[in-house]
C-alpha positions in Angstrom: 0.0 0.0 0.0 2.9 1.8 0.7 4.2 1.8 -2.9 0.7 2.9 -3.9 1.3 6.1 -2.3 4.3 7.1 -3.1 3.7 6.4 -7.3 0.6 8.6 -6.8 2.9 11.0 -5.3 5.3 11.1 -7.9 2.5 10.8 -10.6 1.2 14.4 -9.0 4.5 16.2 -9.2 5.8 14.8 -12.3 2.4 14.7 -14.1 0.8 17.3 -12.5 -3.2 17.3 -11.4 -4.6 15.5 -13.9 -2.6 12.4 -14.0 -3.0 12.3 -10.0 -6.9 12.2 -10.8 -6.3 9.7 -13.3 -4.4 7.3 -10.7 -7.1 8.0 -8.3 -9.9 7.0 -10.8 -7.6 3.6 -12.0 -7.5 2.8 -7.9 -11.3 3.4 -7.6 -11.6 1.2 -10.6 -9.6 -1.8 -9.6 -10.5 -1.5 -5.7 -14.9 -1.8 -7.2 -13.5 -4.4 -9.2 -11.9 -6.7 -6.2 -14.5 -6.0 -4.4 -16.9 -7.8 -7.0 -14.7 -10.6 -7.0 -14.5 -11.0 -3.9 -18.3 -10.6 -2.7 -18.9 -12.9 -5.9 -16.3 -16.0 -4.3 -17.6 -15.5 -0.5 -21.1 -16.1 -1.8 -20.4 -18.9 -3.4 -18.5 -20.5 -0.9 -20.9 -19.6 1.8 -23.8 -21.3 -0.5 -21.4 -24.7 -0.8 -21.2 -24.8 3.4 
């Protein structure tokens, strides 16, 4: 999570605002994405118990 940081960090002052905003909006993206996943597996294994 660390590392997370720290490239959004250097993506805002090397890239200015709008490439920070565009990490931001990739994180949100991936983060709804595991979350799917996840929710998706842990109701399926809940319906096999």
């Amino acid at each position: 999570m660390g590392l997370v940081v720290v490239l959004l960090v250097l993506a805002l002052l090397l890239g200015g605002f709008g490439l920070f905003i565009e990490g931001l909006k990739w994180l949100l993206i991936i983060a709804l994405v595991l979350l799917v996943v996840g929710a998706v597996t842990g109701s399926r294994f809940r319906s096999r118990l």
